[in-house]
PyMOL Python script that loads the backbone (N, CA, C, O; Angstrom):
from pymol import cmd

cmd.read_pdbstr("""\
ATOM      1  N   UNK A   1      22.093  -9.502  -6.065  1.00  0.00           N
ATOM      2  CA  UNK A   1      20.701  -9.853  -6.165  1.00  0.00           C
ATOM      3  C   UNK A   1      20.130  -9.151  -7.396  1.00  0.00           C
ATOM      4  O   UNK A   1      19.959  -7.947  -7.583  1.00  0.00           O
ATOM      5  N   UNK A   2      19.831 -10.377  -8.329  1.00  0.00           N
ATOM      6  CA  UNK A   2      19.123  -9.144  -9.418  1.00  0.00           C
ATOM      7  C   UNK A   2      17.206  -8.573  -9.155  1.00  0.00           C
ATOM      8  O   UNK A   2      16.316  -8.697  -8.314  1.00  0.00           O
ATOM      9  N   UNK A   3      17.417  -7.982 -10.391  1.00  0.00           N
ATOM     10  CA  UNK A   3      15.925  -7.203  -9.911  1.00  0.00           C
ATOM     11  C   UNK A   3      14.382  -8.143  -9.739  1.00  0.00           C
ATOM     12  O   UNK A   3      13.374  -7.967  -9.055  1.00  0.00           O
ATOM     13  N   UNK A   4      14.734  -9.028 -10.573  1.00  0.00           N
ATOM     14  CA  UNK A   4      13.365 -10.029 -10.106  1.00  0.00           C
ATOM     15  C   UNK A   4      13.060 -10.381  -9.212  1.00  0.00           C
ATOM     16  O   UNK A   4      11.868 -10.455  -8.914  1.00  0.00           O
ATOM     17  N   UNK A   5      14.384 -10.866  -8.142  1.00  0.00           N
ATOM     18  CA  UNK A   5      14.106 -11.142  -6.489  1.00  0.00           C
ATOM     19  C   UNK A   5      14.110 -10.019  -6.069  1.00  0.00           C
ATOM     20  O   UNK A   5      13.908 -10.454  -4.935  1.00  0.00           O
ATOM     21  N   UNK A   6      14.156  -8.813  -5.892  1.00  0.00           N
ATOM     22  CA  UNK A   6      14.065  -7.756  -5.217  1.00  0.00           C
ATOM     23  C   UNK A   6      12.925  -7.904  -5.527  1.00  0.00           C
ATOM     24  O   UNK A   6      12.207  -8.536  -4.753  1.00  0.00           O
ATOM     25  N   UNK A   7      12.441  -7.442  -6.604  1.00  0.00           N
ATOM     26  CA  UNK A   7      11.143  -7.015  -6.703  1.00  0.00           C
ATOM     27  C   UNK A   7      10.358  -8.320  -6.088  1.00  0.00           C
ATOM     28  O   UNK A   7       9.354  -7.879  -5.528  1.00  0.00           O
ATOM     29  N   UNK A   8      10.404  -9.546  -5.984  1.00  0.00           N
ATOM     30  CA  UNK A   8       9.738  -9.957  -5.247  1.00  0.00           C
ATOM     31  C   UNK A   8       9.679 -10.421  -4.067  1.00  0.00           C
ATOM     32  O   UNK A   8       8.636 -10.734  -3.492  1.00  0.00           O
ATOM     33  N   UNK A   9      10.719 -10.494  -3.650  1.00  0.00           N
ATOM     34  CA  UNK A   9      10.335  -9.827  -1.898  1.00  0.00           C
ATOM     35  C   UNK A   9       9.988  -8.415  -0.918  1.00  0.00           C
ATOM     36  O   UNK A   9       9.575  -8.188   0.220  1.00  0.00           O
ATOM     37  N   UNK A  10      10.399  -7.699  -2.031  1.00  0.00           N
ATOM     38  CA  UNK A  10       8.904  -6.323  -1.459  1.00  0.00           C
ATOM     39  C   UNK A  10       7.665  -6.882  -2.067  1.00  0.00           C
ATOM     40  O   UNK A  10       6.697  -6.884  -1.306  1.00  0.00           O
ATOM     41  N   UNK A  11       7.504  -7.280  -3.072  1.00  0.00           N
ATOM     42  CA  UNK A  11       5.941  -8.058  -3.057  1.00  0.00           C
ATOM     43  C   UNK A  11       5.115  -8.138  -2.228  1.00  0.00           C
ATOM     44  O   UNK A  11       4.126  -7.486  -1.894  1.00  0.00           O
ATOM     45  N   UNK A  12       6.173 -10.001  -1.558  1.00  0.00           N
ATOM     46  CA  UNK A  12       5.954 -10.432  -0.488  1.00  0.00           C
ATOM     47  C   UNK A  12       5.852  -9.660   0.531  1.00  0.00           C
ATOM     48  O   UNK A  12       4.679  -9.709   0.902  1.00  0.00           O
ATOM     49  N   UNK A  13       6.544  -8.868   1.279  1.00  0.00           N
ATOM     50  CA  UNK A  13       6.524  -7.808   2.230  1.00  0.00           C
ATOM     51  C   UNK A  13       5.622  -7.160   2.241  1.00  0.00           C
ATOM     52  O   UNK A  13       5.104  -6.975   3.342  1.00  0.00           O
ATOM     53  N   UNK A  14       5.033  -6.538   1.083  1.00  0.00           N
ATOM     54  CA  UNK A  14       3.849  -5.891   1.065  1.00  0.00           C
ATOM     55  C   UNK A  14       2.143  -6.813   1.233  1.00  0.00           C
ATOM     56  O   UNK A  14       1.056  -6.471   1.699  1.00  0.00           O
ATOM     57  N   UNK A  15       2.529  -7.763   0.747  1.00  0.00           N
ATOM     58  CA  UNK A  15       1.202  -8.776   0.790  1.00  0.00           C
ATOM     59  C   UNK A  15       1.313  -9.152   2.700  1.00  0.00           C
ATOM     60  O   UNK A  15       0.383  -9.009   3.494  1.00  0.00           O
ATOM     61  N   UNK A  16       2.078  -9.419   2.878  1.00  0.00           N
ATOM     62  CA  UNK A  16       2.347 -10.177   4.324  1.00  0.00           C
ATOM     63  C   UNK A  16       2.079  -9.121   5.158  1.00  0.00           C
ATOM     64  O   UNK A  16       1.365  -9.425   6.113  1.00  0.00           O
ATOM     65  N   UNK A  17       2.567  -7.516   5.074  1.00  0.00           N
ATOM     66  CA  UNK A  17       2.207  -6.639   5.677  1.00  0.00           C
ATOM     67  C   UNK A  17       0.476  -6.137   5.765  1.00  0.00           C
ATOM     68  O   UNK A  17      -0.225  -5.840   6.732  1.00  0.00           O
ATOM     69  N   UNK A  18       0.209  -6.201   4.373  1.00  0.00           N
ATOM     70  CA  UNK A  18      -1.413  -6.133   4.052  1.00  0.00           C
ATOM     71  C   UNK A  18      -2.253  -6.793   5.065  1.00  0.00           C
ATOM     72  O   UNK A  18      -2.992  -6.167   5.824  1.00  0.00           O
ATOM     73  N   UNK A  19      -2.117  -8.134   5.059  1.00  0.00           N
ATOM     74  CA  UNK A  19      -2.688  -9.132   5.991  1.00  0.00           C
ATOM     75  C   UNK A  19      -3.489  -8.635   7.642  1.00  0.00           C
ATOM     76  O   UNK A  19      -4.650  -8.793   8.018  1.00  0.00           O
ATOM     77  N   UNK A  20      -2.199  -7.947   8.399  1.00  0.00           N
ATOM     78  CA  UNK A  20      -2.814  -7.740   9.635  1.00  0.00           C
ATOM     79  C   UNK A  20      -3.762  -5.986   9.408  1.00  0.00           C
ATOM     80  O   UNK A  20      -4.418  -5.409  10.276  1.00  0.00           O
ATOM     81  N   UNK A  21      -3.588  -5.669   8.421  1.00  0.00           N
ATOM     82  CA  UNK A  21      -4.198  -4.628   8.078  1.00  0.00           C
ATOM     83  C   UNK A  21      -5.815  -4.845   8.038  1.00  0.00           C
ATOM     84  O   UNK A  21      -6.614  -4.092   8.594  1.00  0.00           O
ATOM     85  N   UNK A  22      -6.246  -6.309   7.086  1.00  0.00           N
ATOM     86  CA  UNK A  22      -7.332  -6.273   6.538  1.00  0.00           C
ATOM     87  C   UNK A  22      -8.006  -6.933   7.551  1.00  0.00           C
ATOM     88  O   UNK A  22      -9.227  -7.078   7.602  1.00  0.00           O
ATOM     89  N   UNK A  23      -6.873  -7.489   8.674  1.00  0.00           N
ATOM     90  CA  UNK A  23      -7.907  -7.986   9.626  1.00  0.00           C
ATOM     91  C   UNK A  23      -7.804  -6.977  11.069  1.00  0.00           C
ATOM     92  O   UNK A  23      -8.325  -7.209  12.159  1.00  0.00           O
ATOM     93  N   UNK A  24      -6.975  -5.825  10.682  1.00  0.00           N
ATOM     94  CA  UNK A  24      -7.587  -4.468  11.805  1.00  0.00           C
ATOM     95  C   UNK A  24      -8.981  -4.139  11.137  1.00  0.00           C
ATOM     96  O   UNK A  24      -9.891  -3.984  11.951  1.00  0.00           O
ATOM     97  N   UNK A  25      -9.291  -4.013   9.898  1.00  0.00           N
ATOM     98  CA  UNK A  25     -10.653  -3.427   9.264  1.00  0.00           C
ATOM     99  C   UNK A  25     -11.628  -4.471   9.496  1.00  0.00           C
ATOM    100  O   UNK A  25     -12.669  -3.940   9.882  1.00  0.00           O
ATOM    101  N   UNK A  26     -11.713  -5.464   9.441  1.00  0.00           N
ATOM    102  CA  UNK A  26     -12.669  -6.602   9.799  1.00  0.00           C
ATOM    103  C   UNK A  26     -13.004  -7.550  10.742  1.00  0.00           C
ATOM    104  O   UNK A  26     -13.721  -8.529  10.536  1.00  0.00           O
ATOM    105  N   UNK A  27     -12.167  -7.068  12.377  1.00  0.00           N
ATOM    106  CA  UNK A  27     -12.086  -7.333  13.486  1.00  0.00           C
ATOM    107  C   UNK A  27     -13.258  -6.893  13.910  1.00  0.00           C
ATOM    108  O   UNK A  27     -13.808  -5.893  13.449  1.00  0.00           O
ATOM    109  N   UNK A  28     -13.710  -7.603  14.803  1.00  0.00           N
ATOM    110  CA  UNK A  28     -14.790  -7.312  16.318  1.00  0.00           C
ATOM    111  C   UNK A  28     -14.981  -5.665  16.861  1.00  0.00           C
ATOM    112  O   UNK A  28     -14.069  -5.690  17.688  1.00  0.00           O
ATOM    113  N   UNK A  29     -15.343  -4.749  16.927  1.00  0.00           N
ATOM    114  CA  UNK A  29     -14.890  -3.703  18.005  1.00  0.00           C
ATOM    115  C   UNK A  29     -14.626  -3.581  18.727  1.00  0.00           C
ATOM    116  O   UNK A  29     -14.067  -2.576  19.166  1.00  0.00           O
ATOM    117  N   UNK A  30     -14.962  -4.831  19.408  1.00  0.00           N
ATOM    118  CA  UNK A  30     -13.874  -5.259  20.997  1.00  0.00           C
ATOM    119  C   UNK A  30     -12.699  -5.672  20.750  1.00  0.00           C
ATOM    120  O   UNK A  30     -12.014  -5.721  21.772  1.00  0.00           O
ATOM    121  N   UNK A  31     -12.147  -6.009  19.765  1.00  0.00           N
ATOM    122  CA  UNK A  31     -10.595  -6.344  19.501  1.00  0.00           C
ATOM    123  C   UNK A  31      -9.653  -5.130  19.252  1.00  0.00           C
ATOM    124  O   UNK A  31      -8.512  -5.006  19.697  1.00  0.00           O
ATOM    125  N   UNK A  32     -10.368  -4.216  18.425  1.00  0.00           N
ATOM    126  CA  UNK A  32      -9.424  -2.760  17.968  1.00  0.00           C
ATOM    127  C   UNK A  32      -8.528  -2.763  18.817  1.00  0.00           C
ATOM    128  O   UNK A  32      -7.491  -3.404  18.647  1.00  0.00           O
ATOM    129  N   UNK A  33      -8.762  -2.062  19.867  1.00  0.00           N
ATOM    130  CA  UNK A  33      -7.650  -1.327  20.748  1.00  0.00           C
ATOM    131  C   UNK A  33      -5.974  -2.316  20.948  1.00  0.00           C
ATOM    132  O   UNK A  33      -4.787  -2.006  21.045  1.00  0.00           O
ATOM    133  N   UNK A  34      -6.928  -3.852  20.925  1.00  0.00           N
ATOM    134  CA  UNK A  34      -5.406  -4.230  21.127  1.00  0.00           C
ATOM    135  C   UNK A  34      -4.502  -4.927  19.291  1.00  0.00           C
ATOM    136  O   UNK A  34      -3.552  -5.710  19.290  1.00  0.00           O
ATOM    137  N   UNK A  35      -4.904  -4.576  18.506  1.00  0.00           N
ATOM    138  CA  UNK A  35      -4.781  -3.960  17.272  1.00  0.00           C
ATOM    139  C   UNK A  35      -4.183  -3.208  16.647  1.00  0.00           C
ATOM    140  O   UNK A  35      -3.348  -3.335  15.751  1.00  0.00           O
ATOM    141  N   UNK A  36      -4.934  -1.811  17.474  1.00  0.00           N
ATOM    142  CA  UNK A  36      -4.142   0.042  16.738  1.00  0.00           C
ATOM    143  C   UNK A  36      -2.948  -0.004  16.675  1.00  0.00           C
ATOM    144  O   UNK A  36      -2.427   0.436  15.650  1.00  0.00           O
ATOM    145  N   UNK A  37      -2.044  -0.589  17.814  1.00  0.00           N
ATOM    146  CA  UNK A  37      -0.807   0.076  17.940  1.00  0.00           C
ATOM    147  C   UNK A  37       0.241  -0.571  16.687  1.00  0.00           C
ATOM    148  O   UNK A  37       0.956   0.116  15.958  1.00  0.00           O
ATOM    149  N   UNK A  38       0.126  -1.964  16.660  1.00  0.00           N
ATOM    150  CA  UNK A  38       0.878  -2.324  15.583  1.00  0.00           C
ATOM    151  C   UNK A  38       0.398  -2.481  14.224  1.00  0.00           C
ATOM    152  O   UNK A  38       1.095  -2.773  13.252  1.00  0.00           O
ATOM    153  N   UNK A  39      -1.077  -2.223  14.241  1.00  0.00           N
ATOM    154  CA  UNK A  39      -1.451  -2.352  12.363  1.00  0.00           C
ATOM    155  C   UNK A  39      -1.078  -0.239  12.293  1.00  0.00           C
ATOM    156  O   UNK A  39      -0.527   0.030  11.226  1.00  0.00           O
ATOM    157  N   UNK A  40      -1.240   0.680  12.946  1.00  0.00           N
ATOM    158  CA  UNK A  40      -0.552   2.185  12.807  1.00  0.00           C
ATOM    159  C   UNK A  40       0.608   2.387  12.532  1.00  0.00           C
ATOM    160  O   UNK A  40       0.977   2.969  11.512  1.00  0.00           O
ATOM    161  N   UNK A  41       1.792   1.655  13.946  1.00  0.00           N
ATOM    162  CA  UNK A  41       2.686   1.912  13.568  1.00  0.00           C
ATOM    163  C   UNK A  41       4.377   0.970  13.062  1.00  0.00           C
ATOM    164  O   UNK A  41       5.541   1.351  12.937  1.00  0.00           O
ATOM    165  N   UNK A  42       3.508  -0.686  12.859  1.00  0.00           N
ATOM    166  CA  UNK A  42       4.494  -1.554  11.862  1.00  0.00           C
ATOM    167  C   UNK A  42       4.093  -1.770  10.730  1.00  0.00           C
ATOM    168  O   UNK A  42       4.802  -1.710   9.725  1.00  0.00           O
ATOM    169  N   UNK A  43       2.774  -2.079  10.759  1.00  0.00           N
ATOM    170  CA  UNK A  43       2.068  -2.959   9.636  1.00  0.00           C
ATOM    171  C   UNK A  43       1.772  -1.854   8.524  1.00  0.00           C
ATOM    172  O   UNK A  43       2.190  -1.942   7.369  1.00  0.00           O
ATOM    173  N   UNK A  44       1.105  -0.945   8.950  1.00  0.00           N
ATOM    174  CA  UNK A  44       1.061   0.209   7.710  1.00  0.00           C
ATOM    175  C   UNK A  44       2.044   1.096   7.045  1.00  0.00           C
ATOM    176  O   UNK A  44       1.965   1.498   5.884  1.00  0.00           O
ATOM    177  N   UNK A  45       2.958   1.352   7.882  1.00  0.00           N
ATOM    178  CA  UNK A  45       4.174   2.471   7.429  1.00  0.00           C
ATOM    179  C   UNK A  45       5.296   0.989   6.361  1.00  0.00           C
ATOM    180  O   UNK A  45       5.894   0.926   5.287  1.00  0.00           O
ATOM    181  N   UNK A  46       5.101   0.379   7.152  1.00  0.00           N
ATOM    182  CA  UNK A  46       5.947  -1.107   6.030  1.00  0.00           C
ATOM    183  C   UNK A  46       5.570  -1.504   5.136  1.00  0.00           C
ATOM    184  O   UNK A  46       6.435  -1.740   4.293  1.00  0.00           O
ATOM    185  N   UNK A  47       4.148  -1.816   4.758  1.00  0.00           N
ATOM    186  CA  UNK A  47       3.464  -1.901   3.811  1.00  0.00           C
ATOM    187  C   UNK A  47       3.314  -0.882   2.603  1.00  0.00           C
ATOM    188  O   UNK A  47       3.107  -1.242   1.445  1.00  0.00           O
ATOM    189  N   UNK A  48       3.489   0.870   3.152  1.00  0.00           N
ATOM    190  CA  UNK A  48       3.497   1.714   2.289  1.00  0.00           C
ATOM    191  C   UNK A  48       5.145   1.515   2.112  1.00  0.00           C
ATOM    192  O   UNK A  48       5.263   1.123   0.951  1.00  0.00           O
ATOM    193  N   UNK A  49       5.768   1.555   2.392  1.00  0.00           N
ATOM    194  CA  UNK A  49       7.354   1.897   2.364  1.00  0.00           C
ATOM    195  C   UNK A  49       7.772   0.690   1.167  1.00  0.00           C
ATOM    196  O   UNK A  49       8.386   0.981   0.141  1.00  0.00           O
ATOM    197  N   UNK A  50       7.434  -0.345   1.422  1.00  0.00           N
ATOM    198  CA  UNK A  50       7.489  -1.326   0.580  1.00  0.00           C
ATOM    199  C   UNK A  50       7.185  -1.466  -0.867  1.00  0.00           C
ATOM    200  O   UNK A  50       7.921  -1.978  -1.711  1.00  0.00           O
ATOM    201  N   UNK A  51       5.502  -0.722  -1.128  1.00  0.00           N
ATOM    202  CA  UNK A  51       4.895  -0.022  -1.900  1.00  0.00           C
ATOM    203  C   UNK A  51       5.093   0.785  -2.711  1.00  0.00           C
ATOM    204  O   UNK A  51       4.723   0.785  -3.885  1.00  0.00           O
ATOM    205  N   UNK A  52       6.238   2.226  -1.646  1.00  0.00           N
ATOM    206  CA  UNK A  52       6.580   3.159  -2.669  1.00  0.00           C
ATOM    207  C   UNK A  52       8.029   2.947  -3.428  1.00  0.00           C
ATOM    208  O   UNK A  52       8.354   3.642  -4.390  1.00  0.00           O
ATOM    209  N   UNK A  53       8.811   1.966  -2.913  1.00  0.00           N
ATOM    210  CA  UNK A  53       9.614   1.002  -2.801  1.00  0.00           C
ATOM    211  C   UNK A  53       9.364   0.558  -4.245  1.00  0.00           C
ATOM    212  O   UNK A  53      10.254   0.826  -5.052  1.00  0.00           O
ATOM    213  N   UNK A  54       8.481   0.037  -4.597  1.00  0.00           N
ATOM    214  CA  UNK A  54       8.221  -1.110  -5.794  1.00  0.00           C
ATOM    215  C   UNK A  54       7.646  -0.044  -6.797  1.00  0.00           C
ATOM    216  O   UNK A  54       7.816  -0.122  -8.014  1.00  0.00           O
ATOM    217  N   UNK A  55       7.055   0.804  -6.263  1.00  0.00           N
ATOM    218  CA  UNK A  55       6.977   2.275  -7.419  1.00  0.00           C
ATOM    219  C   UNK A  55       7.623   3.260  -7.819  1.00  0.00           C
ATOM    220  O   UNK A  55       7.541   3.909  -8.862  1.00  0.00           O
ATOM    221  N   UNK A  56       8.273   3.346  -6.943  1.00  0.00           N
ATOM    222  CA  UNK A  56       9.237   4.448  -7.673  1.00  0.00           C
ATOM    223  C   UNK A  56      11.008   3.864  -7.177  1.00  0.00           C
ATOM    224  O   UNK A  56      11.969   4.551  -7.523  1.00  0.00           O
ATOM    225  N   UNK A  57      11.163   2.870  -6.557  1.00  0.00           N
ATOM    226  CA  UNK A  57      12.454   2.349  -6.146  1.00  0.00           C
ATOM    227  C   UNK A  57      13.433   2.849  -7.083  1.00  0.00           C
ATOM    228  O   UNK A  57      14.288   3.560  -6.555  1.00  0.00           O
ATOM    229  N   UNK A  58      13.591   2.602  -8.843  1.00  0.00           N
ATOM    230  CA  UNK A  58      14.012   2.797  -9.618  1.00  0.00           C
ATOM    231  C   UNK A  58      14.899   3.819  -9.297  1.00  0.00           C
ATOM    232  O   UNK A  58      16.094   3.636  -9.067  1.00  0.00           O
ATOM    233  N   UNK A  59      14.109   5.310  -9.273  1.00  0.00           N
ATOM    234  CA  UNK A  59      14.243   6.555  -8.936  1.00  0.00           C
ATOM    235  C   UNK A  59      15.640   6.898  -7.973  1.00  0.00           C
ATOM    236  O   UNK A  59      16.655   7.477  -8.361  1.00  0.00           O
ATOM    237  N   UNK A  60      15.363   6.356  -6.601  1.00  0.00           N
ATOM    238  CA  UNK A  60      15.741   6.558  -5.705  1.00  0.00           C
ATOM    239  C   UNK A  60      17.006   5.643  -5.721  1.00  0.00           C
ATOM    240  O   UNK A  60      18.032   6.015  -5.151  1.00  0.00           O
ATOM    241  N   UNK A  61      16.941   4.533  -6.325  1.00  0.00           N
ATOM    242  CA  UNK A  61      18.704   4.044  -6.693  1.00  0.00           C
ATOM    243  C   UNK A  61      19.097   4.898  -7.361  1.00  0.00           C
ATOM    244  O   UNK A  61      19.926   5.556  -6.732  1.00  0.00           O
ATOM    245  N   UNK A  62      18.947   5.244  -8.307  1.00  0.00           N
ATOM    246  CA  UNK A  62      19.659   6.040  -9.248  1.00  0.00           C
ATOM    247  C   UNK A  62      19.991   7.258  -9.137  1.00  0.00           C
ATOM    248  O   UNK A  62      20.768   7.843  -9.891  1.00  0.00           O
ATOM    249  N   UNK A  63      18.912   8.147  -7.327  1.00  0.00           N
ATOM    250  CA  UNK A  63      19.553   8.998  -7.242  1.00  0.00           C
ATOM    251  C   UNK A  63      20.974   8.687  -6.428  1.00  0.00           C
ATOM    252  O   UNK A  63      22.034   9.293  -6.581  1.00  0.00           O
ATOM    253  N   UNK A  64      20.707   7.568  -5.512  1.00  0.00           N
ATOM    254  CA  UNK A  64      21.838   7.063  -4.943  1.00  0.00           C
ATOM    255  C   UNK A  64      23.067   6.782  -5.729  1.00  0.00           C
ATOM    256  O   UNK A  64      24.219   6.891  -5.309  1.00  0.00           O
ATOM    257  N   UNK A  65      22.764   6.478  -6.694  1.00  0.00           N
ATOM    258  CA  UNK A  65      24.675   5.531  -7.274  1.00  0.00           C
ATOM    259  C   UNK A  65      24.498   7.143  -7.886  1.00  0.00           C
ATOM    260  O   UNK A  65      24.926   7.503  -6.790  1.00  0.00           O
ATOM    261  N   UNK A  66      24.355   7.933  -8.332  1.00  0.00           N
ATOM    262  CA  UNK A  66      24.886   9.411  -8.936  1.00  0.00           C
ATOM    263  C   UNK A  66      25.795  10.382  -7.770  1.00  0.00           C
ATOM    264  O   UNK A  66      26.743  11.138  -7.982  1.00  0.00           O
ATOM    265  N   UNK A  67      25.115  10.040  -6.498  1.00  0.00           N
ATOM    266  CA  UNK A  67      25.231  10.929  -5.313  1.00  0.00           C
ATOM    267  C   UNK A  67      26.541  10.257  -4.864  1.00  0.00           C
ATOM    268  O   UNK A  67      27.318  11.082  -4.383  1.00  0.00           O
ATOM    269  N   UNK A  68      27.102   8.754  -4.886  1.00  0.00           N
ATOM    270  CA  UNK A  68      28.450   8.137  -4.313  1.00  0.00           C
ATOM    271  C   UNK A  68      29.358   8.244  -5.564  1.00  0.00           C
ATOM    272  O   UNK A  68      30.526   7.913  -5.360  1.00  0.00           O
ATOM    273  N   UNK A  69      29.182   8.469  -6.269  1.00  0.00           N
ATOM    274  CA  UNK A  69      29.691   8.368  -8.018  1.00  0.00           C
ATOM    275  C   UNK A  69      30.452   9.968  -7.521  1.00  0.00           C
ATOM    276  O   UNK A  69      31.096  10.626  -8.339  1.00  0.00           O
TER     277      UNK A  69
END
""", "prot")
cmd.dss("prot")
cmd.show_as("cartoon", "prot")
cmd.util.cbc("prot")
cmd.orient("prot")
């Protein structure tokens, strides 16, 4: 897989993850609660992971192929 499709399916991942995020912030207050649990702990930690992923990914291959090398 070269780097253009990588890089754009964390994109995607990150946009698609965004989504249930912006509608935990702009939901009802009667909706939250059934909400918290998966925009806390799928939708946000995937979205950043994805994120730091597409920012510093570079990094972190390269410490990898040095470390099996």
């Amino acid at each position: 897989m070269n780097s253009a499709i990588q890089r754009s399916i964390f994109r995607w991942i990150h946009i698609v993850f965004s989504i249930p995020i912006l509608g935990y912030i702009y939901s009802p207050f009667e909706k939250l609660p059934g909400y918290a649990f998966p925009t806390r702990y799928i939708f946000f930690p995937g979205m950043v992971l994805s994120g730091l992923w597409m920012w510093k990914g570079h990094v972190v291959r390269r410490l990898l192929s040095k470390r099996s090398a």
